[in-house]
C-alpha positions as CSV (number, residue, x, y, z in Angstrom):
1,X,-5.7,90.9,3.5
2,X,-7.2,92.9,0.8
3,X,-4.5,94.3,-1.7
4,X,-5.4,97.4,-3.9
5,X,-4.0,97.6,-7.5
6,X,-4.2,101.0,-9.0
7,X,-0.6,100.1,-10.8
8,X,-3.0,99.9,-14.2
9,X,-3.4,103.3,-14.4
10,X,-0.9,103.8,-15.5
11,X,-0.4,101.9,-18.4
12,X,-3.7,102.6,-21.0
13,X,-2.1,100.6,-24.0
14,X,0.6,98.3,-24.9
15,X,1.1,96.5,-28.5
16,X,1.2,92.6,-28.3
17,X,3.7,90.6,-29.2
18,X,4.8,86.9,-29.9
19,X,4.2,84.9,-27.3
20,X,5.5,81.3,-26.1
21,X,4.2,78.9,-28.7
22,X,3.3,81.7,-30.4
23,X,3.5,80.5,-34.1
24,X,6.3,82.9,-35.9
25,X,5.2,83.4,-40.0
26,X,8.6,83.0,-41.7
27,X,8.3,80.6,-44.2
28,X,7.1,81.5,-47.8
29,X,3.3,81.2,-47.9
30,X,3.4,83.3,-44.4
31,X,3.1,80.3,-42.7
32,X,5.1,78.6,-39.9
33,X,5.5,75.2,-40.7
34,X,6.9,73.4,-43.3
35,X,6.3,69.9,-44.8
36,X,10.1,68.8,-46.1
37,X,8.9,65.6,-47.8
38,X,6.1,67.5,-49.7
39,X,9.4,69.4,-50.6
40,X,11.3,66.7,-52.0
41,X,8.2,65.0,-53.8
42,X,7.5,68.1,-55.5
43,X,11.2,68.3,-56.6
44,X,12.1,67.5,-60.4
45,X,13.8,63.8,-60.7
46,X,12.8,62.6,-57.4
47,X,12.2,58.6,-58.0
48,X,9.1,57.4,-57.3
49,X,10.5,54.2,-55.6
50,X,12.1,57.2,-52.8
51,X,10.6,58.4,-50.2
52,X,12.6,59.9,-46.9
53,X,10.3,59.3,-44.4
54,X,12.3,59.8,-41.0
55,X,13.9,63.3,-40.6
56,X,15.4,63.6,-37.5
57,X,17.5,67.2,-36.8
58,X,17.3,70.7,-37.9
59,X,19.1,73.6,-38.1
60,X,19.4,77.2,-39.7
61,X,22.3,78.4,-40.6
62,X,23.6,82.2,-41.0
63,X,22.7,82.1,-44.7
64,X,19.1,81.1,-43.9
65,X,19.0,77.5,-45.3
66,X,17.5,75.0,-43.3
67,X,19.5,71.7,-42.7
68,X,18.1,68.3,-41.8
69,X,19.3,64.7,-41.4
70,X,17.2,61.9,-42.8
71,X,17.8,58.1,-43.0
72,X,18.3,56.4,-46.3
73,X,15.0,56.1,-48.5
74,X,12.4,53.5,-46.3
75,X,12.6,51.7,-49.8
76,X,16.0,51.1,-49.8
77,X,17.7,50.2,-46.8
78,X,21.2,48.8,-48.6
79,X,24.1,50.2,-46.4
80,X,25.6,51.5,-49.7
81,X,23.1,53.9,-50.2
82,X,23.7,56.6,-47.9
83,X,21.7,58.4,-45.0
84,X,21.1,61.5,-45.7
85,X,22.0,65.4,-44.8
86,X,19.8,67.9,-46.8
87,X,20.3,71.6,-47.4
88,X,16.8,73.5,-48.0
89,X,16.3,76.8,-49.2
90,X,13.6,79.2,-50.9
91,X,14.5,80.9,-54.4
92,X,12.8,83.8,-54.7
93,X,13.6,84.0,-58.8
94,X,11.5,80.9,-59.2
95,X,9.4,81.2,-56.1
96,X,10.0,77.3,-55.6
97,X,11.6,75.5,-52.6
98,X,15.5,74.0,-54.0
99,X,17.5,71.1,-52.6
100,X,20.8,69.2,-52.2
101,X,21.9,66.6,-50.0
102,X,24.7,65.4,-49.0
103,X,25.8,61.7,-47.1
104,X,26.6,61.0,-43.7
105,X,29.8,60.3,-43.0
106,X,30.6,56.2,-43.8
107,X,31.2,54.8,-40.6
108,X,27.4,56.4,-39.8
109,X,25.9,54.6,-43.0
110,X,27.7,51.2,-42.3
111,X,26.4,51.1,-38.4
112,X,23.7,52.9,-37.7
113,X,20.0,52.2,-38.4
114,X,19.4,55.3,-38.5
115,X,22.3,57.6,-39.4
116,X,23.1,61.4,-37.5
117,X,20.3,62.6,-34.8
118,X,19.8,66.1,-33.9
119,X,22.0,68.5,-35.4
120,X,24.1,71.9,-33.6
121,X,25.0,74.9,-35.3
122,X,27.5,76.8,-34.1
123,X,26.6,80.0,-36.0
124,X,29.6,80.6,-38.5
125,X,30.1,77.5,-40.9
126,X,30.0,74.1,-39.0
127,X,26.8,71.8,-38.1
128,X,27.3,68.8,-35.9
129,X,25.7,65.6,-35.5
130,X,26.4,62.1,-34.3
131,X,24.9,58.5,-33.8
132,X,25.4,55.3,-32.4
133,X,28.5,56.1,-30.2
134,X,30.1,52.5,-30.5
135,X,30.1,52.4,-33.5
136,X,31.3,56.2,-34.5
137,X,34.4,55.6,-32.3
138,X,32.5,58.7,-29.9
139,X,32.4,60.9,-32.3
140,X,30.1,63.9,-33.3
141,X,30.9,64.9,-36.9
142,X,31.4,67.9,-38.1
143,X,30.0,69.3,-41.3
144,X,30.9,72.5,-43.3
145,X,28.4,74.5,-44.4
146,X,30.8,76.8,-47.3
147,X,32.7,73.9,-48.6
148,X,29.7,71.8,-48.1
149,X,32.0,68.5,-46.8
150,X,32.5,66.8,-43.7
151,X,35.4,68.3,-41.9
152,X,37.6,65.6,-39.2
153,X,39.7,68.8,-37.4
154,X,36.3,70.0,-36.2
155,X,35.0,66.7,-35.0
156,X,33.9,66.4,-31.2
157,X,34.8,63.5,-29.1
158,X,32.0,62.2,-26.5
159,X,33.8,61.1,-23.0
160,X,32.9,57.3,-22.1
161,X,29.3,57.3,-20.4
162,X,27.1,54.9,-18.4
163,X,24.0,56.4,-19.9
164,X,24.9,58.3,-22.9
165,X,25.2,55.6,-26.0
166,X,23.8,57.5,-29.0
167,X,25.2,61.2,-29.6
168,X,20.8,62.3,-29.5
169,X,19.8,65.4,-28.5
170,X,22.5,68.1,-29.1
171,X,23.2,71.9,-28.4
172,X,26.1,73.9,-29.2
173,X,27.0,76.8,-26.3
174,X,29.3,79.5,-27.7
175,X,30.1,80.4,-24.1
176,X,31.0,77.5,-23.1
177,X,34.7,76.1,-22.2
178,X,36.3,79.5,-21.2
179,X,34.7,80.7,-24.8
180,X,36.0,78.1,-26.9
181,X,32.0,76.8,-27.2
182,X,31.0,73.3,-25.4
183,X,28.7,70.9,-26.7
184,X,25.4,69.9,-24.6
185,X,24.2,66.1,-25.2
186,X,22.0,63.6,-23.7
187,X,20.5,60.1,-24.6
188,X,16.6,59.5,-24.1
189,X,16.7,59.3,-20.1
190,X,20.4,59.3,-19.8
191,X,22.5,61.9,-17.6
192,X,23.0,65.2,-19.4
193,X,26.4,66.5,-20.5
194,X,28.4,69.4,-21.2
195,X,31.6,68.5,-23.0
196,X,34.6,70.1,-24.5
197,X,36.1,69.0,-28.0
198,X,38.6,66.9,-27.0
199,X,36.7,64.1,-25.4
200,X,36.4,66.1,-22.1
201,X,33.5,65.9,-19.4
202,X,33.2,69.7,-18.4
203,X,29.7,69.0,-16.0
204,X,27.1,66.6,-15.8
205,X,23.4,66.9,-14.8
206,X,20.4,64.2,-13.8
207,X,17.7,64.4,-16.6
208,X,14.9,66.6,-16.1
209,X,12.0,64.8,-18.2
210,X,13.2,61.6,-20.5
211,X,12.4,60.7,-23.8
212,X,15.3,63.4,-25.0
213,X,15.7,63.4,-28.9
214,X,16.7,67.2,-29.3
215,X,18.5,70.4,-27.7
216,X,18.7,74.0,-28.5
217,X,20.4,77.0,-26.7
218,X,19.5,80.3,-25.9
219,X,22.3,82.4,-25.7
220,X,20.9,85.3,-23.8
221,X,19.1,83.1,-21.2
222,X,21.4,80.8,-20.8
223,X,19.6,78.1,-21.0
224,X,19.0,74.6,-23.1
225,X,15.4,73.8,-24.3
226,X,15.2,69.9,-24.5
227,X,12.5,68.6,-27.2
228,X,10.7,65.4,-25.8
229,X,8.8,62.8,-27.1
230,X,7.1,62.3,-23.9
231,X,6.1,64.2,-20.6
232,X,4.3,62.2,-18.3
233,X,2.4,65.4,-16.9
234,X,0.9,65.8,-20.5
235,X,-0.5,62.6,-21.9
236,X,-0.9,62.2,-25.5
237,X,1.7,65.2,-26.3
238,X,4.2,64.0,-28.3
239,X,6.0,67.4,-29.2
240,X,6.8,69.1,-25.9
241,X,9.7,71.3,-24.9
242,X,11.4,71.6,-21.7
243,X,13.7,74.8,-20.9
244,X,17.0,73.9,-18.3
245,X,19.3,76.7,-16.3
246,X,22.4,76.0,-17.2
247,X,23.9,77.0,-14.0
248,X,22.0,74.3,-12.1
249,X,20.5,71.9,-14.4
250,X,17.6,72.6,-12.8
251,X,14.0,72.6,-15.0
252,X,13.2,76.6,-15.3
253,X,9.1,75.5,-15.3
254,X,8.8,77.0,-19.0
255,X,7.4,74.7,-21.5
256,X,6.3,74.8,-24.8
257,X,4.1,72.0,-27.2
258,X,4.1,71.5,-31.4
259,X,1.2,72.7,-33.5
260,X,-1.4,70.6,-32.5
261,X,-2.6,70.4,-36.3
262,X,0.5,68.0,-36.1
263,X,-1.0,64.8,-35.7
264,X,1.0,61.3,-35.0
265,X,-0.8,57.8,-35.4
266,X,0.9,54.5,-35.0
267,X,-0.1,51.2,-33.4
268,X,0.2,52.6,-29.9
269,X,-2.2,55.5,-30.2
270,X,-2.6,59.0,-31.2
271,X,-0.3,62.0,-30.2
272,X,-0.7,66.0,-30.5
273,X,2.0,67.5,-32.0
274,X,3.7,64.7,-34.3
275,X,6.9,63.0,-32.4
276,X,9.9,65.2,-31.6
277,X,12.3,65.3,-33.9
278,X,15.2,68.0,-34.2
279,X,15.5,71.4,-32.1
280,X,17.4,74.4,-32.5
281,X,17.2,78.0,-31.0
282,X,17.4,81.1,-33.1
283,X,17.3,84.8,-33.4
284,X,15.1,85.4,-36.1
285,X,14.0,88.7,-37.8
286,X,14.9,90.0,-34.4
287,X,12.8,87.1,-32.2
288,X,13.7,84.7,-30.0
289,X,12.4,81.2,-32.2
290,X,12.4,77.8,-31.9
291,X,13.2,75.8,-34.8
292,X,11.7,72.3,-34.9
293,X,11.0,69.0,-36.4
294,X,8.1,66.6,-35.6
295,X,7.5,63.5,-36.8
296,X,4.0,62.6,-38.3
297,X,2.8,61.7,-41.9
298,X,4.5,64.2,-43.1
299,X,8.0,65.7,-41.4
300,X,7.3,68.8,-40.6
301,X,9.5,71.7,-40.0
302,X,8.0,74.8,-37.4
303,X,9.0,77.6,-36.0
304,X,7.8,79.5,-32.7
305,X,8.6,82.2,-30.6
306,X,11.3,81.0,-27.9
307,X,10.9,82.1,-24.3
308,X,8.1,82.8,-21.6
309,X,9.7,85.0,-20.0
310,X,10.5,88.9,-20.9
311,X,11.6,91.9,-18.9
312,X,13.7,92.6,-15.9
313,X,12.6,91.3,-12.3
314,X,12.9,92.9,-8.8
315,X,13.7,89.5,-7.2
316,X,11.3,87.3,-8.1
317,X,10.9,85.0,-10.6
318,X,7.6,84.3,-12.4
319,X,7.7,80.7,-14.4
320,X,4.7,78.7,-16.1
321,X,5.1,76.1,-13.1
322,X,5.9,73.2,-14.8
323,X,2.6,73.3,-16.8
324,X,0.7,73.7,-19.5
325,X,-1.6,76.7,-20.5
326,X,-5.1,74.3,-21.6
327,X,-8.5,75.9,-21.9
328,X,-10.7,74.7,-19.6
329,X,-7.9,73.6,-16.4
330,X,-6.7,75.5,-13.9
331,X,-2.8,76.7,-14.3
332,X,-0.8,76.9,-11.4
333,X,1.9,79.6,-12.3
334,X,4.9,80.0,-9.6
335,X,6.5,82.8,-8.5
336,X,10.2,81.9,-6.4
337,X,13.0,83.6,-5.5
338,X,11.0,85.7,-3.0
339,X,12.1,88.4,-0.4
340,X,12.9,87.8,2.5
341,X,9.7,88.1,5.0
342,X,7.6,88.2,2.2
343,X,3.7,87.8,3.3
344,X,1.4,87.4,0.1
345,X,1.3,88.3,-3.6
346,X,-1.2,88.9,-6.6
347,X,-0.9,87.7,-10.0
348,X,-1.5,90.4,-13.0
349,X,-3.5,89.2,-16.0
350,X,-3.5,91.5,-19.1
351,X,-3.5,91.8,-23.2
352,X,-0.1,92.9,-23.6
353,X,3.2,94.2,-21.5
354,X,4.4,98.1,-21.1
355,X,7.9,98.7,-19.1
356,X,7.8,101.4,-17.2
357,X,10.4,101.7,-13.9
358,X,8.7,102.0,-10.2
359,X,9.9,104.4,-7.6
360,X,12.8,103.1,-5.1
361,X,11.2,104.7,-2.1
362,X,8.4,101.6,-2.2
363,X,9.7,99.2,-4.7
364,X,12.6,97.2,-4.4
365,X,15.3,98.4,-6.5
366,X,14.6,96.6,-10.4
367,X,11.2,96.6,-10.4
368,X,9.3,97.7,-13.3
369,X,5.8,97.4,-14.4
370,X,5.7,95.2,-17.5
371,X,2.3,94.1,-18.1
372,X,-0.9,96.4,-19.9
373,X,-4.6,95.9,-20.0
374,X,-5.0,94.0,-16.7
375,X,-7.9,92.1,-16.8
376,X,-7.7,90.2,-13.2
377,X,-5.5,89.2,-10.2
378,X,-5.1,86.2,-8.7
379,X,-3.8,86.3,-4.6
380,X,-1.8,83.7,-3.3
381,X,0.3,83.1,0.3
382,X,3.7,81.5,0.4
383,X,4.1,78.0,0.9
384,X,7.3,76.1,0.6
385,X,9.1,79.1,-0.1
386,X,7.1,80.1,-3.6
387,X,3.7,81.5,-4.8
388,X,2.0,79.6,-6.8
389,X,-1.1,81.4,-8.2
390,X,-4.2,79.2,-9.5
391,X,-5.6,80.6,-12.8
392,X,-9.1,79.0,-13.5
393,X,-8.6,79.4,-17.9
394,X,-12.0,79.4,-19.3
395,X,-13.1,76.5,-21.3
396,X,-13.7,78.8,-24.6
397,X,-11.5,77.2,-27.6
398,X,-11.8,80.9,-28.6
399,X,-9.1,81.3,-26.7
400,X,-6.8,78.8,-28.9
401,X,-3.3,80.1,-29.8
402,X,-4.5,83.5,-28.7
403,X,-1.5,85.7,-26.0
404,X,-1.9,85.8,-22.3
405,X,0.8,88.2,-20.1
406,X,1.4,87.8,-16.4
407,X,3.2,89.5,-13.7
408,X,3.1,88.7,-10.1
409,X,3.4,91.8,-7.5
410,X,5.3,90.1,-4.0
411,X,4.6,92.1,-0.5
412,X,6.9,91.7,1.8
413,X,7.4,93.1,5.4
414,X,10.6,95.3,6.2
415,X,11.2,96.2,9.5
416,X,7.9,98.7,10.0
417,X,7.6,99.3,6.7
418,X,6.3,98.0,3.4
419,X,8.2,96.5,0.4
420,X,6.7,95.5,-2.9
421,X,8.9,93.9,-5.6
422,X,7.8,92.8,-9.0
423,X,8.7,89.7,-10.8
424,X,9.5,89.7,-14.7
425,X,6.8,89.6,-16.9
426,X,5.3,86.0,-18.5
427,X,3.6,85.6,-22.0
428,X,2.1,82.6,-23.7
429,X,-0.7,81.5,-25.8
430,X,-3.8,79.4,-24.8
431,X,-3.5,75.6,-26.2
């Protein structure tokens, strides 16, 4: 069947914006990235015999300092000298980069290698942050931000679990528990967990990737992005994000990877992106952002826009597959949640997204144009129940961090007449 598309027309011009991976320019220096040991070397009265080479979370808080927990100087690994939480912020008076820092809680610096993983911020004054969960009696601690001092009323208990021994990755739901917030928080490959304060299991999910070491949630979404060391469908990324419904646990097929200028080399090889570290989600300036940590030379703070998808949809549902936008492979986008009886589809390539509401008479009720400058189309039949839609992406590094928007149009057969419905609208960049 031959489909005609003269939807374009309509739209002549539509401003781009951030995109998935898209690098957001909030740090001093308009940059997006920011090297936290550089930070503390350039600091006045840092020793020389210090150096804090293993950050491992991250958080903003509502006062825009950054937070991050480090182990005890590589140098000096005596338990009486303490792992570290730092507070980071940028004085504009003396257009420098200022720091404190603060120890971990004692039964963290007695037991654990390490000290506190990723951290949670629950958006007025409390982080949180735990370890080794033998040896922390199941605890995540609880740190206040405005009195700048661990606090044990706020702490969270961790309920016993086969898989979950070290209090990793961690995001903080406001939402959760009937509004009282819940805690999200897995191990490496272990079984994922939503729990309550009190020690509680309120649901538990399989894993959707492995290698977990952070967590961040989006509040409007609904969902948790999980920050991975390791995706087996991406070799050689060590810096990949993976984005989970929360009312499944189910993978939602949007990813995103680290600044490839990242670099990570050890004995076992080279990796794109540094290592993942911490993770946190964030409206910024207005945007949707990821806040991360990866591990390389240098720990290195970034920040990126935070979701694929934009827009409402007429049914169904556009996602990045699963996969990776690389120049020079083909991309298999899907397209689920179909009507009923529905017989073939197109994918919408463009420069940029418009929103402009379709007539009820043809278009299933929702449906809104939210894509500009369409370039191609790519057709596709159902199989399994989805679309997926094979986009060839040219090998041109050209391309390289530069925005892509799709929307996928789904025809579907009602009765003697024809339905169309359109998905939501996708936007990424080009690794």
């Amino acid at each position: 069947m031959r489909f005609s598309t003269p939807l374009f027309t309509l739209i002549l011009a539509s401003p781009l914006c951030a995109q998935l991976g898209k690098f957001q320019n909030n740090f001093p220096g308009n940059t997006h990235k920011l090297d936290v040991q550089a930070v503390l070397n350039n600091l006045a009265g840092t020793s020389l015999n210090q150096d804090f080479n293993l950050f491992l979370g991250i958080a903003q808080d509502r006062f825009g300092h950054y937070w991050a927990t480090s182990q005890r100087s590589q140098y000096d690994h005596i338990k009486a000298t303490p792992h570290r939480l730092w507070e980071f912020w940028y004085d504009n008076s003396t257009s420098a980069w200022k720091a404190n820092w603060y120890a971990q809680p004692a039964a963290v610096n007695v037991n654990s290698f390490y000290g506190l993983r990723d951290l949670a911020y629950d958006g007025g004054n409390f982080l949180f942050a735990g370890a080794e969960l033998a040896s922390t009696s199941r605890t995540v601690y609880a740190f206040d931000i405005v009195n700048k001092q661990w606090d044990a009323s706020k702490k969270w208990t961790v309920p016993a679990s086969s898989s979950v021994n070290t209090a990793r990755a961690l995001a903080y739901d406001p939402n959760g528990d009937n509004g009282n917030g819940s805690l999200w928080i897995a191990d490496f490959s272990s079984s994922i967990l939503e729990i309550r304060r009190n020690g509680t299991l309120i649901r538990s999910f399989p894993t959707i990737v492995g290698n977990l070491m952070a967590a961040g949630y989006d509040p409007v979404r609904k969902t948790v992005w999980w920050f991975t060391q390791y995706d087996p469908s991406i070799p050689n990324q060590g810096a990949v994000g993976v984005e989970m419904s929360t009312v499944d646990g189910k993978d939602t097929g949007n990813r995103f990877l680290g600044d490839p200028s990242i670099v990570h080399t050890d004995n076992t090889g080279t990796v794109i992106g540094g290592l993942a570290g911490g993770c946190e989600f964030l409206i910024k300036n207005g945007k949707p952002t990821l806040l991360l940590l990866s591990q390389a030379v240098s720990d290195t703070i970034e920040e990126i826009h935070g979701r694929f998808r934009y827009g409402s949809s007429g049914g169904p549902v556009l996602s990045m597959g699963g996969k990776y936008p690389f120049h020079g492979t083909i991309w298999n986008l899907e397209c689920t949640n179909l009507p009923a009886n529905t017989f073939g589809g197109i994918l919408f390539l463009g420069t940029g997204k418009a929103n402009i509401s379709l007539p009820g008479f043809l278009f299933t009720s929702g449906s809104k144009i939210l894509i500009a400058n369409g370039k191609s189309v790519r057709r596709a039949n159902p199989l399994g129940g989805k679309l997926t839609f094979a986009y060839s992406i040219p090998n041109d590094t050209a391309l390289i961090q530069r925005g892509h928007y799709f929307q996928a149009m789904v025809f579907a057969a009602n009765g003697f007449s024809l339905r169309i419905a359109m998905s939501n609208g996708g936007q990424t960049v080009v690794y």
